[in-house]
ROKEFI-299475 format. One record per residue: z, x, y negated of N, C-alpha, C in turn; residue number from 0. Coordinates in steps of 0.2 Angstrom, whole numbers, plus 5000, padded with zeros to 4 digits. Layout:
 n_zz n_xx n_yy ca_zz ca_xx ca_yy c_zz c_xx c_yy pos
    Z    X    Y     Z     X     Y    Z    X    Y NUM
...
//
This chain:
 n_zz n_xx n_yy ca_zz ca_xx ca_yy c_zz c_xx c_yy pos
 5334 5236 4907  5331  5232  4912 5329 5225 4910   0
 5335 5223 4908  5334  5216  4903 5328 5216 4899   1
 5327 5221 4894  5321  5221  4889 5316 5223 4893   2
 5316 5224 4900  5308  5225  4904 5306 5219 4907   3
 5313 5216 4907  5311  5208  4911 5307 5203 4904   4
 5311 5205 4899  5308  5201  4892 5300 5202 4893   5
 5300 5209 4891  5294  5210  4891 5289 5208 4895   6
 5287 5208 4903  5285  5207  4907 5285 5201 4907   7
 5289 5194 4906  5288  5188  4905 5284 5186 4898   8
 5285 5189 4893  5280  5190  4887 5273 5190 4888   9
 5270 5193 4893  5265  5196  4897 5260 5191 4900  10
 5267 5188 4905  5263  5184  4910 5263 5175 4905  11
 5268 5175 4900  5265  5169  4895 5261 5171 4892  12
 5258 5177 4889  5252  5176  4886 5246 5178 4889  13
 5245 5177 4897  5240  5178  4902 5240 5171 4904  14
 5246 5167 4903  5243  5162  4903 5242 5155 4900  15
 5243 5159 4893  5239  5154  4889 5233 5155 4889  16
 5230 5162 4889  5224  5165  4889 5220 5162 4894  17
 5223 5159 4901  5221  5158  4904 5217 5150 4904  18
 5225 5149 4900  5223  5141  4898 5218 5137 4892  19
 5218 5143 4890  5212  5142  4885 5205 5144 4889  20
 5204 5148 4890  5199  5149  4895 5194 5141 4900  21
 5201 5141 4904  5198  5135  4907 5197 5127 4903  22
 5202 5127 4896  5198  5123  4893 5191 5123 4890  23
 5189 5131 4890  5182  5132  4885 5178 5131 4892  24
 5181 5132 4899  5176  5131  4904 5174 5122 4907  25
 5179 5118 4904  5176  5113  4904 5176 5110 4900  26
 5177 5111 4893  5173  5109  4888 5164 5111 4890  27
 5164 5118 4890  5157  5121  4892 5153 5117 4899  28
 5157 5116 4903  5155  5110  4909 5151 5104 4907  29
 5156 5101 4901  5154  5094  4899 5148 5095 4895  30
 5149 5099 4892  5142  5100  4886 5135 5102 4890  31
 5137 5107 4895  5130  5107  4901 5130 5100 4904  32
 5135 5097 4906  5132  5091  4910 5128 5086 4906  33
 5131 5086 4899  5130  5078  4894 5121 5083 4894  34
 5121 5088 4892  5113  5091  4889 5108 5088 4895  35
 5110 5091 4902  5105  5089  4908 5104 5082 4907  36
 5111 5077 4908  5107  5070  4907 5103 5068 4897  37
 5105 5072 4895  5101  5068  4891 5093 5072 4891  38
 5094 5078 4897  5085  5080  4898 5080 5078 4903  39
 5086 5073 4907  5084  5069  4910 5077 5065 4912  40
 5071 5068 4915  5064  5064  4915 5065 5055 4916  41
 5059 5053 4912  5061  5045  4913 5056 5041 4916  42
 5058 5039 4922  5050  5035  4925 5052 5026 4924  43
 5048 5025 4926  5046  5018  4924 5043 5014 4932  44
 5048 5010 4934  5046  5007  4939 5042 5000 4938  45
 5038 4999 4939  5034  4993  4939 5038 4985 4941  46
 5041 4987 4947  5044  4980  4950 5051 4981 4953  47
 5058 4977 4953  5063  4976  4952 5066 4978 4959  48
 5061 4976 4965  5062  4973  4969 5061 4978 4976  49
 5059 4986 4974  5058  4989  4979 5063 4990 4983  50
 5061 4995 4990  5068  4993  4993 5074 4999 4990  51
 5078 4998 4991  5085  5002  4986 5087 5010 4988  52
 5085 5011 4993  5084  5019  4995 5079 5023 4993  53
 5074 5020 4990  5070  5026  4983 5072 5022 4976  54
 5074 5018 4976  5079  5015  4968 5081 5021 4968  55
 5088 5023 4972  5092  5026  4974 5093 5034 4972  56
 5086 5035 4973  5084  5039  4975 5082 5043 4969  57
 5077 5040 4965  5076  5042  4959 5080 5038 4954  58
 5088 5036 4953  5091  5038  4949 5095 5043 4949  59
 5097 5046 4954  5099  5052  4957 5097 5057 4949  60
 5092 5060 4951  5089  5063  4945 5084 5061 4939  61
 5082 5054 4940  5078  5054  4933 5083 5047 4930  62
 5081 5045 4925  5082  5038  4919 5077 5036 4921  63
 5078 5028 4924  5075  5023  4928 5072 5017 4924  64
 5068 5015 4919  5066  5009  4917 5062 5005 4924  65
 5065 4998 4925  5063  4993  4929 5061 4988 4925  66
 5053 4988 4926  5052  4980  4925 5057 4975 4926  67
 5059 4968 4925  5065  4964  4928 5063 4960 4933  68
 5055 4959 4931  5053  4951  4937 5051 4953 4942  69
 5051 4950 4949  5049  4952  4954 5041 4949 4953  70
 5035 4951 4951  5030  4950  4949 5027 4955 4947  71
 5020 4955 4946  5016  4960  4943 5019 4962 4936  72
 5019 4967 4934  5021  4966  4927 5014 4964 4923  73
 5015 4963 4914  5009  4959  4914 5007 4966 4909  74
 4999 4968 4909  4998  4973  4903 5000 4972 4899  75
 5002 4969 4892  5007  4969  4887 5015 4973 4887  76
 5017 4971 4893  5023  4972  4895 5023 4981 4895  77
 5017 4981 4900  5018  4989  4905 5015 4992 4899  78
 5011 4991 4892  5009  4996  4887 5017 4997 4884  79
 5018 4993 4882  5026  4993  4877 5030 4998 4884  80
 5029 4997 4887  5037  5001  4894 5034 5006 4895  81
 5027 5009 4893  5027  5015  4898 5024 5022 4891  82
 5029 5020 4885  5030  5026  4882 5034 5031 4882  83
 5032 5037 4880  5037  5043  4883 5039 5043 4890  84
 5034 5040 4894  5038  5040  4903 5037 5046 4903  85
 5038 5051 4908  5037  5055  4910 5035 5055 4919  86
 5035 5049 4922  5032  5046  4930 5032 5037 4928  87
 5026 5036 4934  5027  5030  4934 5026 5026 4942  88
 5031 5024 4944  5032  5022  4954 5028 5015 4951  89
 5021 5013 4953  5017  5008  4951 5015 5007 4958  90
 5012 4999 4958  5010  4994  4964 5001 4994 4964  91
 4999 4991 4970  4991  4990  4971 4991 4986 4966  92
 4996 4979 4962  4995  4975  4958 4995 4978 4951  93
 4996 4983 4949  4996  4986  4942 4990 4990 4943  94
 4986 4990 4937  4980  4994  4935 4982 4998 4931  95
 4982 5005 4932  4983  5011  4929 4975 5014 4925  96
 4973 5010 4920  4969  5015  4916 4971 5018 4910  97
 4963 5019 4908  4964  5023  4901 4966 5022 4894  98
 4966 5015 4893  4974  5011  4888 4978 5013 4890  99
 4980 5011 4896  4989  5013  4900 4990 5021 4899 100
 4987 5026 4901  4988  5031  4899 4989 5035 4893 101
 4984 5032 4888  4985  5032  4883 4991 5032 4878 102
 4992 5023 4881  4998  5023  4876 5005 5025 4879 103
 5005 5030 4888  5009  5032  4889 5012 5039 4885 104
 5006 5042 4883  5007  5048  4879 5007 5056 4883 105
 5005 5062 4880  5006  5067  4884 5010 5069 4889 106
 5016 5066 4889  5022  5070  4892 5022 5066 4899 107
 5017 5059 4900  5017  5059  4908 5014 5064 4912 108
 5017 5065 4917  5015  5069  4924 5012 5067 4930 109
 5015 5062 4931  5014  5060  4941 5014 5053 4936 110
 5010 5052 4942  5009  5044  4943 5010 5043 4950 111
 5014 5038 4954  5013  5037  4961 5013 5030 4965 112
 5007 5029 4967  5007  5020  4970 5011 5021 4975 113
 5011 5014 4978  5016  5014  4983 5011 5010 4988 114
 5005 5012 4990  4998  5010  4991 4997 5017 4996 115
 4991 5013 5002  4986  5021  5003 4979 5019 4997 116
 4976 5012 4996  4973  5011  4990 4973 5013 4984 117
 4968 5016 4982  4970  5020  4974 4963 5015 4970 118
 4961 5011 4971  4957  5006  4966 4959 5003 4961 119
 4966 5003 4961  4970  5004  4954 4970 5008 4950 120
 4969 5013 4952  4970  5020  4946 4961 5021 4943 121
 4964 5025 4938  4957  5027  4934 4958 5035 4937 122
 4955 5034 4943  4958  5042  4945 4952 5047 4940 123
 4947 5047 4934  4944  5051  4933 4948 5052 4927 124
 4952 5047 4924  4955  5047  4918 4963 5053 4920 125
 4965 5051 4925  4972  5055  4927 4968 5062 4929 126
 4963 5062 4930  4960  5071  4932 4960 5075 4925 127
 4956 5070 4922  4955  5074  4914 4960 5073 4912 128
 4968 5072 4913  4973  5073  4909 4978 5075 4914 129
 4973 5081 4918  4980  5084  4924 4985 5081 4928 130
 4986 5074 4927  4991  5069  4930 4991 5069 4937 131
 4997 5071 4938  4996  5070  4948 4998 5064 4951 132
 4996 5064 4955  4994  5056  4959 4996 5056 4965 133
 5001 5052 4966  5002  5051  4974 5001 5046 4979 134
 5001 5044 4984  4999  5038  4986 5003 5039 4994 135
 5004 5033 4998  5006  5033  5003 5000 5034 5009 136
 4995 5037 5011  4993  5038  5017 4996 5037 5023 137
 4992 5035 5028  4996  5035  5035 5003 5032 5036 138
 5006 5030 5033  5014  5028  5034 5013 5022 5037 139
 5008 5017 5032  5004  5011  5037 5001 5009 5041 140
 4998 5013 5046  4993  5014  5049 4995 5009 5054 141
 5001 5009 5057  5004  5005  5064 5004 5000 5061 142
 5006 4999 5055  5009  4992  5053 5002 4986 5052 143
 4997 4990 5048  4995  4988  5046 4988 4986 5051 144
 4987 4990 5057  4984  4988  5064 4986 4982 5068 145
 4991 4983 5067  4997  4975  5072 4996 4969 5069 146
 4995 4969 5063  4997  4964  5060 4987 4963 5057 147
 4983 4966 5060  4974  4966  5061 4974 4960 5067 148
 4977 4965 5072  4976  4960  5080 4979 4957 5078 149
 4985 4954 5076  4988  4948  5076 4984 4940 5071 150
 4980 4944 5067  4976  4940  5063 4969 4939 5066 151
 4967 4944 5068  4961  4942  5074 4962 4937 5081 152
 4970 4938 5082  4969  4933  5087 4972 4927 5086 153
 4976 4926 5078  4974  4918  5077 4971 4917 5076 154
 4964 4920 5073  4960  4916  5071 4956 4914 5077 155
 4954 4918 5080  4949  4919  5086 4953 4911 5092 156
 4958 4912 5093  4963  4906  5097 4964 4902 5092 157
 4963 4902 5086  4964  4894  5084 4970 4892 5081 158
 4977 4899 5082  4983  4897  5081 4986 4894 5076 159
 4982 4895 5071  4985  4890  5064 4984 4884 5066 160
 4978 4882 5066  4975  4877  5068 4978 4873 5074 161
 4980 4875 5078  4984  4873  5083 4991 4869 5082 162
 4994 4874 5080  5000  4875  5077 5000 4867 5072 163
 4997 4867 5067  4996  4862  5062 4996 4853 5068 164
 4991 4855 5071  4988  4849  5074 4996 4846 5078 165
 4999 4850 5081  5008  4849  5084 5009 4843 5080 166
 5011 4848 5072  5016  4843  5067 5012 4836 5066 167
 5005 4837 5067  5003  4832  5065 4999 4824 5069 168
 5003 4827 5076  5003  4822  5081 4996 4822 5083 169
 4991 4827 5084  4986  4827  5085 4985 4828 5095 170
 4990 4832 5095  4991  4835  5105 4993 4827 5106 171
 4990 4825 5109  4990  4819  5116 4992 4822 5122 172
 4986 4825 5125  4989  4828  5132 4985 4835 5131 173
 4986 4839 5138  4981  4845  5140 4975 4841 5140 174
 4970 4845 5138  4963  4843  5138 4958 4850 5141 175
 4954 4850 5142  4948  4856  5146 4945 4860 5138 176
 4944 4855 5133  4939  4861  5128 4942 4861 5121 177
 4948 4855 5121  4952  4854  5113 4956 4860 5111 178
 4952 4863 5106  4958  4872  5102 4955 4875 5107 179
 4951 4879 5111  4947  4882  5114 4944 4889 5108 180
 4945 4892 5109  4940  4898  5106 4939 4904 5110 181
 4936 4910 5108  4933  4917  5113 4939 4921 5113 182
 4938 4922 5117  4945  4929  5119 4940 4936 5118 183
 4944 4939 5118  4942  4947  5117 4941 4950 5122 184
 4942 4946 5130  4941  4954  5135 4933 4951 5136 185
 4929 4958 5136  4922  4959  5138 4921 4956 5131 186
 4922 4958 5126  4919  4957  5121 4915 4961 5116 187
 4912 4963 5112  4910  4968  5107 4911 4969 5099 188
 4916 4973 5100  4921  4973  5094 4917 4978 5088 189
 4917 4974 5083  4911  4979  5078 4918 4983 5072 190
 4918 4989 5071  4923  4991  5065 4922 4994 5060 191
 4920 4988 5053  4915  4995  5048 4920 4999 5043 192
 4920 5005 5044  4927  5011  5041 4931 5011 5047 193
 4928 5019 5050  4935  5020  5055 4937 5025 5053 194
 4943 5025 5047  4947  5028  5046 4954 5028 5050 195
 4959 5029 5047  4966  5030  5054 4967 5022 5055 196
 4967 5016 5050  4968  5008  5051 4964 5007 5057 197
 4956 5008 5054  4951  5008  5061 4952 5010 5066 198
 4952 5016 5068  4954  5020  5074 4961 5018 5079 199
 4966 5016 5076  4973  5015  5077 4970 5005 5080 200
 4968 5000 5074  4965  4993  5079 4960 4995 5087 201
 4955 5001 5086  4952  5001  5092 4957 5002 5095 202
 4962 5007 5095  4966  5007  5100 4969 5006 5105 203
 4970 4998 5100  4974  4993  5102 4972 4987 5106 204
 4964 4985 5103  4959  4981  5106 4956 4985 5113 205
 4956 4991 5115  4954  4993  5122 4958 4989 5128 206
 4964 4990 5123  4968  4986  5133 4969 4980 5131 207
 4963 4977 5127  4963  4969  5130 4955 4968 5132 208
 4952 4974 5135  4948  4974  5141 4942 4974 5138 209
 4939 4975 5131  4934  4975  5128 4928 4979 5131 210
 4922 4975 5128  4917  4978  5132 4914 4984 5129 211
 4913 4985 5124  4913  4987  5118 4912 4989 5112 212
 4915 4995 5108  4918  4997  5102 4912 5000 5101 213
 4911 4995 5094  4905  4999  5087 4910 5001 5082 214
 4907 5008 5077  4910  5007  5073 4904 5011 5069 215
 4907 5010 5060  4900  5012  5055 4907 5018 5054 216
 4902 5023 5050  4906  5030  5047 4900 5034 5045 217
 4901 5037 5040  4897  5043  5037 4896 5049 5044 218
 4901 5050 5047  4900  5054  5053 4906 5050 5060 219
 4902 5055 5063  4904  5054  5072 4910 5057 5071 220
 4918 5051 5074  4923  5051  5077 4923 5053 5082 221
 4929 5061 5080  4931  5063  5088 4935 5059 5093 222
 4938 5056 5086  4945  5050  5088 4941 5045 5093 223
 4934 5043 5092  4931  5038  5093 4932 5041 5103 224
 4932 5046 5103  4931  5049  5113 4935 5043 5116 225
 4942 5040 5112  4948  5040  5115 4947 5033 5119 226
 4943 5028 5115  4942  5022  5115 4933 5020 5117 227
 4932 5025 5118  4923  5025  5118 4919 5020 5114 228
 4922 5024 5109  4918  5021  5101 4912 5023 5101 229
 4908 5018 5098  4901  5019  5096 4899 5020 5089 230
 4898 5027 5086  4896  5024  5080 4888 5022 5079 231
 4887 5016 5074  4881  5014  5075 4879 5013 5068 232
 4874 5012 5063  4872  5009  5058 4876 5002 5059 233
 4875 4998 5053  4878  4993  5049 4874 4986 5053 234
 4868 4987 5052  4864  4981  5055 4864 4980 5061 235
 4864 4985 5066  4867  4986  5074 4872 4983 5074 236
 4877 4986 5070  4884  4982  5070 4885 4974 5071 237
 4881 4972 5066  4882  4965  5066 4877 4959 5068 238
 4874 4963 5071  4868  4961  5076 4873 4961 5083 239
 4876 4965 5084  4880  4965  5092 4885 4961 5092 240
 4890 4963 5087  4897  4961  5088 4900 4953 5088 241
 4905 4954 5093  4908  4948  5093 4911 4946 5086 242
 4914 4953 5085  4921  4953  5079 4920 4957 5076 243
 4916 4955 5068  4917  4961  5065 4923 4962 5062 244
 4927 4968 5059  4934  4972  5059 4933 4975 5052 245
 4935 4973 5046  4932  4977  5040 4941 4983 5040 246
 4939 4988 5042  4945  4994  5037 4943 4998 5032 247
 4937 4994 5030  4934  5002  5025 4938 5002 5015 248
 4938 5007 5015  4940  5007  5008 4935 5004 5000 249
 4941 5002 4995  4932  5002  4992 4932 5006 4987 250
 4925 5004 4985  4921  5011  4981 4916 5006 4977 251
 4912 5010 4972  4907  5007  4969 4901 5004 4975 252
 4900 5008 4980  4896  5009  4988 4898 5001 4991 253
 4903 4998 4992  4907  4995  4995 4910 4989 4994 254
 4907 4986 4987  4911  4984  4984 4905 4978 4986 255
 4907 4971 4988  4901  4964  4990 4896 4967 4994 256
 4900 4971 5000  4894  4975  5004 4894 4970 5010 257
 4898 4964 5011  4898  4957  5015 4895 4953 5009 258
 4891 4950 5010  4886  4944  5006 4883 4938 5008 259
 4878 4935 5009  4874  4930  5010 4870 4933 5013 260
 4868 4939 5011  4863  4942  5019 4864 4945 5024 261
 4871 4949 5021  4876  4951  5027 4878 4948 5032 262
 4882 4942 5031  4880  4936  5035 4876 4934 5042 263
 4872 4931 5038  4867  4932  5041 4865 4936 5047 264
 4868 4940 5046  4865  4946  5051 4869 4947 5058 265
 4875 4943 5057  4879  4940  5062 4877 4935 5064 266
 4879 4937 5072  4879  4931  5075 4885 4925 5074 267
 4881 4919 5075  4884  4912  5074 4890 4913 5074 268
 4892 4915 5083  4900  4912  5087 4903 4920 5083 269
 4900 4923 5080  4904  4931  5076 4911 4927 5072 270
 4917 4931 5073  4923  4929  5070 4924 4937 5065 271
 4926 4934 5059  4926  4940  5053 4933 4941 5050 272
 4934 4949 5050  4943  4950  5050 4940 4957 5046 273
 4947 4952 5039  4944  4958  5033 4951 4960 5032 274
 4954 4966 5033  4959  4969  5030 4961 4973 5026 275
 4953 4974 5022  4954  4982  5019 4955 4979 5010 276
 4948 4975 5007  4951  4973  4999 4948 4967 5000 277
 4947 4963 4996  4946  4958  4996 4938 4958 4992 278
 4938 4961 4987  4933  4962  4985 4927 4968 4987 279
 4929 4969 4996  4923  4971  4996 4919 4963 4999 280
 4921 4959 4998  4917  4953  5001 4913 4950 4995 281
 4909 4946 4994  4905  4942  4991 4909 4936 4997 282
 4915 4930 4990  4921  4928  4993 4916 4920 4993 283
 4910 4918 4988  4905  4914  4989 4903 4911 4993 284
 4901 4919 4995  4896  4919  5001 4899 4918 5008 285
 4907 4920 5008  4909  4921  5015 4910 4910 5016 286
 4912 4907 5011  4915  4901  5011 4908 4897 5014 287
 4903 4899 5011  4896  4896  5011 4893 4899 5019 288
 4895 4902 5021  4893  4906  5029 4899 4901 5034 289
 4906 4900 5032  4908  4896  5037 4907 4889 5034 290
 4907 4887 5028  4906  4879  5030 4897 4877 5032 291
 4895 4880 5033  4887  4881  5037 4889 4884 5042 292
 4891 4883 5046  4892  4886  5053 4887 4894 5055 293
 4886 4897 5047  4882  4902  5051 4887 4908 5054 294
 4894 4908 5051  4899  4913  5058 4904 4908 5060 295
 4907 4909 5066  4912  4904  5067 4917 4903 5064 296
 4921 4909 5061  4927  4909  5058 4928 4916 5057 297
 4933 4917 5050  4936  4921  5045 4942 4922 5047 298
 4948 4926 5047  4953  4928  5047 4954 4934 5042 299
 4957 4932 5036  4958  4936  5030 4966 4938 5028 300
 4967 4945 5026  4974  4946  5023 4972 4948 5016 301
 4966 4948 5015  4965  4950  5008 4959 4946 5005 302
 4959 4945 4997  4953  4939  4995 4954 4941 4986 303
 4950 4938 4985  4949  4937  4976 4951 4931 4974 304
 4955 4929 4970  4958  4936  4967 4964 4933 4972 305
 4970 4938 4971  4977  4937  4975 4981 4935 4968 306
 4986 4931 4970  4986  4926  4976 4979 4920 4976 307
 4979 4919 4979  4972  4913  4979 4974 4908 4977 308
 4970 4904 4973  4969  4898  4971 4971 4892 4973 309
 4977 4888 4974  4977  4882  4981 4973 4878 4978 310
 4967 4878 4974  4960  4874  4975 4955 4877 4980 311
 4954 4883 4981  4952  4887  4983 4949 4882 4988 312
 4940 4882 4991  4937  4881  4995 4941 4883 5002 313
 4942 4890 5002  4945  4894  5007 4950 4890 5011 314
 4956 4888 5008  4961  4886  5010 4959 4876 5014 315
 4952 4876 5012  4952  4868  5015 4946 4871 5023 316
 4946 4876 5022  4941  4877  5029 4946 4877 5035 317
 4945 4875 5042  4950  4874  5047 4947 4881 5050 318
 4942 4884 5049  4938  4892  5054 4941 4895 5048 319
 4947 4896 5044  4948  4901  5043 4955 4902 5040 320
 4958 4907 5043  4965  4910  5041 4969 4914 5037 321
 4972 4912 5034  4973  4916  5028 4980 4917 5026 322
 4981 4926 5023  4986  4928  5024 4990 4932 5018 323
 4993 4932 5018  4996  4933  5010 4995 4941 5007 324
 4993 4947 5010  4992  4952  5011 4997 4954 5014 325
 5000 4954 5019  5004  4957  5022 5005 4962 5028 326
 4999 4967 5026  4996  4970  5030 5000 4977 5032 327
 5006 4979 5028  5007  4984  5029 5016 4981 5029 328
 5017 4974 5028  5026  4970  5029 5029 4972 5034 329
 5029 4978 5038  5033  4980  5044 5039 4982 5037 330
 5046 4980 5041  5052  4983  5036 5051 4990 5037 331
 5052 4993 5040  5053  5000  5041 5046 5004 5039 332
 5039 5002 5037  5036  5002  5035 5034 5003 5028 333
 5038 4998 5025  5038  4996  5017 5043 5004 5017 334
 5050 5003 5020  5056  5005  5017 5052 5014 5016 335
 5048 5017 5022  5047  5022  5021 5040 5024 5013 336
 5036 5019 5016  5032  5019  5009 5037 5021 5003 337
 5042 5016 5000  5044  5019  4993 5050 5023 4993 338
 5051 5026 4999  5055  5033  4998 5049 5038 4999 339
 5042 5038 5001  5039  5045  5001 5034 5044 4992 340
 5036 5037 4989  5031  5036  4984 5036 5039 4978 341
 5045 5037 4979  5048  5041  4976 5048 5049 4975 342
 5048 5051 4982  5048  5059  4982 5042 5062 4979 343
 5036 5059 4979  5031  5061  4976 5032 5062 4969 344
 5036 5058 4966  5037  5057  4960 5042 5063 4957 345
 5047 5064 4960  5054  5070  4960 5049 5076 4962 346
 5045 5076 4966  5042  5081  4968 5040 5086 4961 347
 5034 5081 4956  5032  5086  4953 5036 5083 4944 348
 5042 5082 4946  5047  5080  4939 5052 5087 4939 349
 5052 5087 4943  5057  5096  4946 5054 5100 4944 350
 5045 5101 4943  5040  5108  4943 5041 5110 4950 351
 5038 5105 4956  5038  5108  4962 5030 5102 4964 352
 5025 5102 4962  5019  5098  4964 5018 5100 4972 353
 5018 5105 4972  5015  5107  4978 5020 5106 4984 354
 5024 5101 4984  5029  5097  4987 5028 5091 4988 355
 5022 5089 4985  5023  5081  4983 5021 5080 4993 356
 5026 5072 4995  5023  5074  5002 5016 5072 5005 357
 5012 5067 4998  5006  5064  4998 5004 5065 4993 358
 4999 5070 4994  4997  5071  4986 4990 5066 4987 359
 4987 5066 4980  4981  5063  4981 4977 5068 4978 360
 4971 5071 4981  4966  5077  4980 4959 5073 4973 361
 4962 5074 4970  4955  5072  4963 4952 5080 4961 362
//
């Protein structure tokens, strides 16, 4: 009995050293899988320091994170040196993605993804010829970036900067009948050239302040348009009618100084001009040269050439004109979803799952 117990305890210590050996080669073999995954880790390169920390977050999760450190554009010297062997790269409207940058990224990048619905950054023909996928924010802006149109339409149109200023500056004496007076919108004729979701979403908004009528330019007839009894009309119509012209259109080679010296002119005097889409679809000359001649009455801008603007800049000494730092899409909960859908984009196709991406961009 004795030498069955020996034996049977002999057994169970060497079942469990076996055992114990075992679970060392299992977490040995653990560490080794897990050191191998991080070191095959994809590596993106973020532009700027200062996105908000839930797509940070997000993409270190799974990739190696290079951040630029200053809260600034980074500068082309920088972004050629930092965007070798990347593998993605989360970039801003302010970084210009072409065919040097690509180049000296190297085969191994994948995605590119703005944190933009604009893609006038990218060399989108250079990323097609080298398969690279492209993501962009669409639609996430739409609300933000409408609110904050009327809100710049109606200082300018009211005077509100201007007003505002004249406070500090002891200029209010008493209530007066015509002193900071300007047009209000109801019974107006609102002109919108590009109505796209920015476009369609401002009319929306400008119908219940009792508008007389909505023009809008477009390659075709908006169904969207039924909602607001939008007009599409030719360009010339446009700014022959309108009280306010409303620019959301994108740019293009087509569109690029499609506002000029003649353009102008084709507005009426008392016409107030609200540019929210690039800056450089304007001839920025021409617009300074149209308001200090009184041939429109006044500008309201969230975008210009070049950004930030010049505090020499003609612009900034006109009192008919408002000027905004681009802040067209600054709703918080706006930005925050932008660079968590610019990150997924990113994870999307670093995983080999493209067809995921939640905005892809169609080249």
């Amino acid at each position: 009995m004795a030498l069955f117990n020996v034996s049977i305890f002999g057994k169970l210590n060497q079942t469990k050293s076996l055992l114990f050996i075992a679970l060392k080669l299992s977490i040995h073999n653990q560490k080794f899988f897990t050191s191998t995954i991080k070191m095959n880790r994809p590596r993106v390169l973020i532009t700027r320091p200062d996105i908000p920390s839930t797509a940070l977050n997000l993409l270190k999760e799974q990739c190696d994170v290079v951040l630029w450190e200053k809260p600034e554009p980074i500068p082309k010297s920088v972004l050629l040196s930092k965007i070798k062997n990347m593998d993605g790269i989360y970039c801003l409207l302010t970084d210009k993605i072409d065919e040097e940058i690509l180049n000296a990224a190297g085969p191994q990048l994948k995605v590119v993804a703005s944190m933009s619905v604009g893609v006038d950054h990218l060399d989108l023909q250079a990323l097609k010829k080298r398969n690279i996928k492209v993501g962009y924010t669409p639609g996430i802006l739409t609300d933000a970036t409408a609110e904050l149109t009327i809100a710049l339409l109606l200082a300018t149109s009211r005077r509100l900067i201007e007003a505002n200023r004249a406070v500090y500056e002891g200029e209010w004496k008493a209530w007066s009948p015509t002193w900071m007076c300007g047009p209000g919108l109801s019974n107006s004729t609102i002109g919108i050239v590009g109505l796209g979701r920015i476009g369609i979403q401002v009319a929306k908004c400008l119908k219940s302040f009792n508008t007389s009528r909505i023009l809008y330019t477009s390659r075709n007839v908006k169904q969207e348009a039924s909602e607001f009894g939008g007009e599409k009309v030719k360009l010339d119509i446009l700014l022959e009618k309108s009280d306010f012209v409303i620019v959301t259109i994108a740019l293009t080679p087509d569109t690029r100084q499609m506002f000029n010296q003649n353009t102008f002119k084709k507005m009426k005097k008392s016409a107030i001009f609200i540019n929210v889409s690039r800056g450089e679809v304007v001839d920025q000359s021409a617009l300074i040269e149209a308001l200090k001649n009184k041939i429109i009455r006044a500008a309201g801008l969230d975008v210009m050439t070049p950004e930030p603007i010049p505090l020499d800049s003609e612009l900034l000494k006109l009192d008919n004109c408002v000027i905004l730092p681009h802040i067209g899409s600054a709703a918080i909960e706006t930005r925050e979803e932008m660079s968590i859908i610019t990150a997924k984009n990113i994870i999307a196709v670093l995983k080999g799952s493209p067809d995921e991406m939640p905005t892809p961009l169609q080249l």
